[in-house]
C-alpha positions in Angstrom: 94.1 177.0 158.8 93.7 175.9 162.4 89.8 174.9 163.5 88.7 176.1 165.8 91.8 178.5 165.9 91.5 178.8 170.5 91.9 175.1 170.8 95.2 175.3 169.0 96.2 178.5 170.5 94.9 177.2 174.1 97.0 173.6 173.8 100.2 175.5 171.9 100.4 177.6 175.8 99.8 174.5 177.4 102.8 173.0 176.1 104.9 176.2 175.2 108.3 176.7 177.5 107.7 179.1 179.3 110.1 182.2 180.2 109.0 182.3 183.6 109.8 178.9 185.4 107.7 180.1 188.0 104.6 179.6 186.0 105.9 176.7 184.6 106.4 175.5 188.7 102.9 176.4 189.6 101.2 174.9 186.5 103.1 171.1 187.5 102.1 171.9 191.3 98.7 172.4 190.4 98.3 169.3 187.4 99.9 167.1 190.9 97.8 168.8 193.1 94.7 167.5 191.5 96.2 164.1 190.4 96.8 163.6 194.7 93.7 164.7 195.3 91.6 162.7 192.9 93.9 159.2 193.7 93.6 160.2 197.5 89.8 160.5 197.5 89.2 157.2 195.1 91.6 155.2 197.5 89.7 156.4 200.5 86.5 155.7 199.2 87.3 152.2 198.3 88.5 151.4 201.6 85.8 152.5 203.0 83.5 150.4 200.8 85.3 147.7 201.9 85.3 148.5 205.8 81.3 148.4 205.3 81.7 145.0 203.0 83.4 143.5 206.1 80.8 145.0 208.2 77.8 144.3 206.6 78.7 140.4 205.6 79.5 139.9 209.4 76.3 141.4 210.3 74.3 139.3 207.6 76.3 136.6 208.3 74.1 136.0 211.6 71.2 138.0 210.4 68.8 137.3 208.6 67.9 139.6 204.7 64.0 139.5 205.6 62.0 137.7 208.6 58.6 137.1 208.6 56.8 137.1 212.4 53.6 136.2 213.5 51.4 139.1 214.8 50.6 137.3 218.1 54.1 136.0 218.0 54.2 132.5 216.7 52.9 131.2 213.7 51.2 128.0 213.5 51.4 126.7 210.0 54.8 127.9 209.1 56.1 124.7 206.9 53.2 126.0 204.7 54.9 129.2 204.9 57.9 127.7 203.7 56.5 126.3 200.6 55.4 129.9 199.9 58.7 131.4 200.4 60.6 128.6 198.5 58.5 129.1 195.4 59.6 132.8 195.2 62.0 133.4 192.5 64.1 135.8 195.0 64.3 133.6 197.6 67.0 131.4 198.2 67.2 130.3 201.4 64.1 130.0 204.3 64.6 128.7 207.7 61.6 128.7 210.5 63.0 129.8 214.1 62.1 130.5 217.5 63.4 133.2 219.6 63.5 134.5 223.1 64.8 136.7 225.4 66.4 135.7 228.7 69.0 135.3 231.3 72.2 132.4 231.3 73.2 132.0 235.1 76.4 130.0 235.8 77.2 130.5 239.9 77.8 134.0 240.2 77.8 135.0 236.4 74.6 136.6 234.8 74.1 137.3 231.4 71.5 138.7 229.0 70.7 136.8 226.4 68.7 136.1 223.2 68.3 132.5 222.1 67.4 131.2 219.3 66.1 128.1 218.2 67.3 126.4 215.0 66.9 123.9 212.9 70.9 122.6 212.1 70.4 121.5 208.8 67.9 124.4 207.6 70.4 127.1 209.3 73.0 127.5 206.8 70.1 128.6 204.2 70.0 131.8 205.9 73.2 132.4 207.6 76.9 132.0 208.2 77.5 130.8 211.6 77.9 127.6 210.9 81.5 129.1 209.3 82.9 130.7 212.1 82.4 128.4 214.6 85.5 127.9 217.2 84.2 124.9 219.0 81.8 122.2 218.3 79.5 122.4 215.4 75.6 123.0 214.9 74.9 118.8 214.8 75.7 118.9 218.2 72.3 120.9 218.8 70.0 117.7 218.9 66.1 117.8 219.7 65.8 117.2 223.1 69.1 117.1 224.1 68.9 120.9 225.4 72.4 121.6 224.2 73.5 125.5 223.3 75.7 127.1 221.5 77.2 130.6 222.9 79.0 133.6 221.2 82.6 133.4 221.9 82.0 136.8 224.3 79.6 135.8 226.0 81.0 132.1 227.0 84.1 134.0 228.7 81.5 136.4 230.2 80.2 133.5 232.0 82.8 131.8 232.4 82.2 128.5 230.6 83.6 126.4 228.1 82.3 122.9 226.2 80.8 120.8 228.6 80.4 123.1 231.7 76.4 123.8 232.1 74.4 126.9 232.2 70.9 128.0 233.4 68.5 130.1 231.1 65.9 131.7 232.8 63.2 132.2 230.0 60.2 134.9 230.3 57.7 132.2 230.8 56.3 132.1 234.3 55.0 128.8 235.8 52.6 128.0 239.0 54.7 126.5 241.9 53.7 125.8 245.7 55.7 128.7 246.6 53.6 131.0 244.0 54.9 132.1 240.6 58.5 131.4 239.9 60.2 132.0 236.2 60.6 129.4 234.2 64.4 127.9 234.0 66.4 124.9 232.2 69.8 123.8 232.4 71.5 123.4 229.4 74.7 121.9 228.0 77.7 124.0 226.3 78.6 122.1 223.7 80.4 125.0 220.8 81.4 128.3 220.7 81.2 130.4 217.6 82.7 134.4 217.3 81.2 136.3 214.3 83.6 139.7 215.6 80.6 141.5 216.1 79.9 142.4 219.8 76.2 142.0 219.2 76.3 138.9 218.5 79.3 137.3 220.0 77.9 138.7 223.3 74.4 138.2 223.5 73.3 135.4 221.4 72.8 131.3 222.0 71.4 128.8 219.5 69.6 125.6 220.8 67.3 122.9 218.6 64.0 124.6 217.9 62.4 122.2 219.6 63.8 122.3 222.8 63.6 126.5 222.5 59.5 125.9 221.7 59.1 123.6 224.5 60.6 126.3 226.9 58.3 128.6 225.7 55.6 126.3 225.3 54.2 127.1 222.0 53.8 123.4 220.5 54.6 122.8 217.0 54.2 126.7 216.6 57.4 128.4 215.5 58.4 132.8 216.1 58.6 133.1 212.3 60.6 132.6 209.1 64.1 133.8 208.1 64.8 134.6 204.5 67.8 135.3 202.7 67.2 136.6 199.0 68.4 136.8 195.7 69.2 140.4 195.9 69.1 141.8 199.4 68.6 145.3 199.0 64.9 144.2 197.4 64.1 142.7 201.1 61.5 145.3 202.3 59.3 144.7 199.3 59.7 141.2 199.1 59.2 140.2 202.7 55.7 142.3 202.4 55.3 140.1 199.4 55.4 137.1 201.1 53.7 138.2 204.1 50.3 138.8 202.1 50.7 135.4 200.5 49.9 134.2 203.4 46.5 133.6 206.1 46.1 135.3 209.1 48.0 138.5 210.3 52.1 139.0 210.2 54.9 141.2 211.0 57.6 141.9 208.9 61.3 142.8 209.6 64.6 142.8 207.5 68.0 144.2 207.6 67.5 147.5 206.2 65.3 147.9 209.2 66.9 146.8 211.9 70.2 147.7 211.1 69.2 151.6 209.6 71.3 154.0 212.2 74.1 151.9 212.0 74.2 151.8 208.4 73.1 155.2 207.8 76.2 156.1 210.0 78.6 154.1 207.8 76.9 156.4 204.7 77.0 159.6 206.3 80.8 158.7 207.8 81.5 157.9 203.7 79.7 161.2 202.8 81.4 163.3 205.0 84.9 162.0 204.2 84.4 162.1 200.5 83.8 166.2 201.0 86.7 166.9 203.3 89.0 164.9 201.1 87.4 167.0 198.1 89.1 170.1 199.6 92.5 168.8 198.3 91.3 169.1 194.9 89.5 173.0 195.6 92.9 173.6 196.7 94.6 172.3 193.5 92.2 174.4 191.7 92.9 177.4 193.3 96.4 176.8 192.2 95.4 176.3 188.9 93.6 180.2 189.0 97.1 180.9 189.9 98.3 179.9 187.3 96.1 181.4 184.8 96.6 185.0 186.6 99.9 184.8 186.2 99.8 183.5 182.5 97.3 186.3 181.6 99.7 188.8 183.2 102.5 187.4 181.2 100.9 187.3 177.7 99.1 190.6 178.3 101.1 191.1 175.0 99.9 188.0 172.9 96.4 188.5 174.0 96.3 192.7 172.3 97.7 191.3 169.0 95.5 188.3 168.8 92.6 191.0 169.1 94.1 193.1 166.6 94.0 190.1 164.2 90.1 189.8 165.0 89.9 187.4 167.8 86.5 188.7 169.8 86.9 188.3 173.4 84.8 185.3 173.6 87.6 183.3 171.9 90.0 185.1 174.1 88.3 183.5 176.9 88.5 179.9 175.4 92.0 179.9 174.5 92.7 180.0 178.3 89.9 178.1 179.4 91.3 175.6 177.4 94.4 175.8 178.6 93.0 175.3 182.8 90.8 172.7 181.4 93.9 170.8 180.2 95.7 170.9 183.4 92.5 169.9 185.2 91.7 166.5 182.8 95.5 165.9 182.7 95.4 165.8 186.2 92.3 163.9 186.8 93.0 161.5 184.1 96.4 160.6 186.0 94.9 160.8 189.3 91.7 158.6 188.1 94.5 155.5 186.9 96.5 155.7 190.1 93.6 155.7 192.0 92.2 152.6 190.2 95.3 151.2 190.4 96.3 151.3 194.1 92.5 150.8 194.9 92.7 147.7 193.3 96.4 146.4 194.9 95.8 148.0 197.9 96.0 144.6 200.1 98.9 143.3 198.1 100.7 147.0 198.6 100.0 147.2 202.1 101.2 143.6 203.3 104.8 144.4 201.5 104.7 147.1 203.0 103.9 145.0 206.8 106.6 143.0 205.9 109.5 145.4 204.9 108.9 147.9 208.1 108.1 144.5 210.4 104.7 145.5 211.6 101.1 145.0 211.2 99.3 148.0 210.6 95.5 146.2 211.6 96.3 144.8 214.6 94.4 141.5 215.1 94.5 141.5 218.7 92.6 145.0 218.3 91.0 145.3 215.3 88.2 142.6 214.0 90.1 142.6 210.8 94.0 142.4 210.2 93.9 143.2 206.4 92.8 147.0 204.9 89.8 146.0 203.2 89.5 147.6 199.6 86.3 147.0 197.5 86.2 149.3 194.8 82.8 151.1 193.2 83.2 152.7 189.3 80.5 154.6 189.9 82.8 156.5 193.0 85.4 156.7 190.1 83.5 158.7 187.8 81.7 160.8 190.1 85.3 161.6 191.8 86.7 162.0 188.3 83.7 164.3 186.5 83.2 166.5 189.9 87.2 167.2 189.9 86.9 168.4 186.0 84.0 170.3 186.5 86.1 172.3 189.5 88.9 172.6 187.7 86.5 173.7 184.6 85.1 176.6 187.0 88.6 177.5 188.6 89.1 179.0 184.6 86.1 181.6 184.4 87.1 184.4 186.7 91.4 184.5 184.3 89.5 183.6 181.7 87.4 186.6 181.5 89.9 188.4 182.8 92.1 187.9 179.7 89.1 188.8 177.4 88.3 192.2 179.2 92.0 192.9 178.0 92.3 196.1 176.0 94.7 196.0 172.9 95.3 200.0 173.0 96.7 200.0 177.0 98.6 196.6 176.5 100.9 198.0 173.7 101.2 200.9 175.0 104.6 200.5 176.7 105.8 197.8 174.3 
C-alpha cells in the first residue's frame, strides 16, 4: 500500500530505535559532522567576501573604475571628452586629471611620489577621498596656490604636517646656466587623508590640476579622464567604448587591470579555503559510509526476507540510499540555516563576544579594520549546500550495493 515501497522502508530505518546505540551514535556524529562542516564553510566564505568588500571599496575608493589616457600622454580636448562620457548611460561620474611621477624633499627626507592633479569639485564623482580625510579638506587645493595634499604615510615619512612645506621634484628637465637641472616647486601641506591602503596612504599627493599641468607644462592639456560607472565590473568594455567615441588615439586602463594579481589572489586565497574547509564535510561523509556498513551488517536479516517478498536488488539499494541521503540533507539543511544565520549576525555575535571576554579580536592599532567583515553571497550558499548533498549522495553507493549483492540463502542460514 506504500509507494514507492524503499522510500518508506528507507525513512522507517532512518527513524527506527535502533538496538545498537552505537549505530544510533555514529548516524548523529555524522548528521553533526556535515551540519559543522556546511555552517563552517558558508561562515568562512562570507567573511571572506567581506575581507575583499573592505578591500576592494578602499582600493576604488582612490581609484578610479575606468581611465581613459591620451596615447602621447595628455589629451587636448578632454572637456569634449567629458560631454562624451557624461552622455553614457553607465557612466556616473567623470573627472579630467593630471598625473606625474616624482620626488617630495623636506631636509633630509625623500620620498617617491605620484601626484595628481584634481579638480576639488569634480573629484568626488569618481572617488572617496574626499571621506577619509584627517586634515584639511580638498577646497584647500586652489589654482595657483600650489597647495598638496599627502597620504597620512607618507606625511610622517617626511616628516611634515599642515603648514610645513615640501619640495617635488617633477620629471621635467629645464635649461639653466649651470646646464640641465630637474625641474622643482615648493609646495604647501595643507591636509592629510589615510585611505588604510599602503599604496596609497604612502605614495600619493593631490594638488589643483592646474598647478600639476603648469609643472609639467602641458597648457590646458590634461593626462586623461577618470570614470566611475554604473556597474563596475562592465569597465573594460565600456572604457574601450568611450575611447573610440572619441578623435585621435587613446589608452585605456581600469581596475580590473591594474589591480588583477591582487585580486586574483583574493580569488584563489577564497578558492583554496573553500576546498580545505570542504574536507570537514568528506570527513562527515565517510562517517556516514560508516554508518551504512554497520546498518547493512545489522539488518543482514531484514534485507534476505525483503528479497524473499520480491524486492529486486535495485530497490534494496534505494532503501539505504535513501536512508544516507537523509542524514546527508538533514544535515545540510541544518548546517545551510546556521550558516545563514551566523553569516548574517556575525558582527553583532562577535562584538558581544569583544565585550564579555574584554578584548578586541581586530586590533585597530594592527589591523586596517576593527570589525570581522561578513558580506554574504546565496549563490556560495547553494553551491556549499548542493556539493555537500551530492557527497553525502555518493558516500551511499559503495553500502548501498553492498546491501543489494546480499544473498537471502547465506543470510538465514544461521537464523
Amino acid at each position: 500500500m506504500f509507494k514507492p515501497l524503499p522510500l518508506f522502508i528507507g525513512l522507517r530505518y532512518t527513524r527506527a530505535k535502533r538496538r545498537n546505540h552505537f549505530i544510533s551514535f555514529i548516524s548523529a556524529s555524522s548528521m553533526l559532522g556535515v551540519m559543522l562542516g556546511v555552517a563552517a564553510l558558508i561562515v568562512v566564505l562570507s567573511v571572506m567576501n567581506g575581507f575583499h568588500k573592505e578591500v576592494r571599496e578602499r582600493i576604488l575608493g582612490m581609484a578610479s573604475h575606468a581611465v581613459i589616457m591620451g596615447a602621447d600622454g595628455k589629451i587636448d580636448d578632454w572637456r569634449r571628452g567629458l560631454e562624451i562620457a557624461k552622455d553614457h548611460p553607465e557612466v556616473v561620474g567623470q573627472a579630467p586629471f593630471v598625473e606625474m611621477r616624482g620626488m617630495l624633499i623636506n631636509g633630509q627626507y625623500v620620498s617617491g611620489v605620484a601626484v595628481r592633479g584634481i579638480l576639488p569639485e569634480e573629484e568626488p564623482k569618481v572617488s572617496d577621498v574626499g571621506k577619509h580625510m584627517t586634515e584639511g579638506s580638498l577646497s584647500l587645493l586652489e589654482p595657483g596656490s600650489f597647495n598638496i595634499i599627502l597620504g597620512r604615510e607618507l606625511a610622517n615619512n617626511l616628516g611634515v604636517q599642515v603648514g610645513d612645506k615640501v619640495t617635488l621634484v617633477a620629471p621635467e628637465v629645464m635649461m639653466t646656466p649651470a646646464g640641465n637641472m630637474p625641474r622643482m616647486k615648493r609646495f604647501n601641506v595643507v591636509g592629510t587623508f589615510r585611505i588604510d591602503m599602503g599604496k596609497f596612504d604612502s605614495g600619493v599627493g593631490l594638488v589643483h590640476m592646474s598647478d600639476a599641468a603648469k609643472v609639467l607644462r602641458l597648457g590646458e592639456a590634461v593626462t586623461g579622464i577618470r570614470l566611475k560607472l554604473r556597474d563596475m565590473y562592465r569597465a573594460p568594455e565600456i572604457s574601450v567604448e568611450l575611447a573610440k567615441e572619441q578623435e585621435g588615439w587613446f589608452r585605456v586602463s581600469d581596475w580590473t587591470m591594474e589591480f588583477s594579481n591582487f585580486f586574483s589572489a583574493l580569488r584563489t586565497e577564497k578558492r583554496m579555503m573553500g576546498m580545505i574547509l570542504f574536507l570537514i564535510i568528506a570527513v562527515a561523509a565517510f562517517n556516514i559510509v560508516s554508518t551504512l556498513v554497520m546498518v547493512v551488517t545489522d539488518k543482514r536479516s531484514d534485507i534476505a526476507i525483503l528479497r524473499t517478498l520480491g524486492l529486486s536488488p535495485r530497490e534494496i539499494m534505494q532503501i539505504f540510499m535513501i536512508q544516507g541521503a537523509t542524514l546527508g540533507f538533514v544535515g545540510t539543511l541544518i548546517g545551510a540555516i546556521v550558516g545563514v544565520l551566523a553569516a548574517l549576525n556575525l558582527e553583532s555575535f562577535i562584538a558581544g563576544l569583544e565585550k564579555l571576554f574584554g578584548f578586541k579580536i581586530l586590533d585597530p592599532t594592527v589591523y586596517y579594520i576593527s570589525r570581522m567583515p561578513s558580506d554574504l553571497h546565496w549563490d556560495d550558499v547553494w553551491m556549499v549546500a548542493v556539493s555537500a548533498f551530492v557527497v553525502t549522495l555518493l558516500a551511499t553507493l559503495y553500502p548501498a550495493r553492498r546491501a543489494a549483492a546480499t544473498q537471502p540463502a547465506e543470510a538465514l542460514r544461521y537464523e
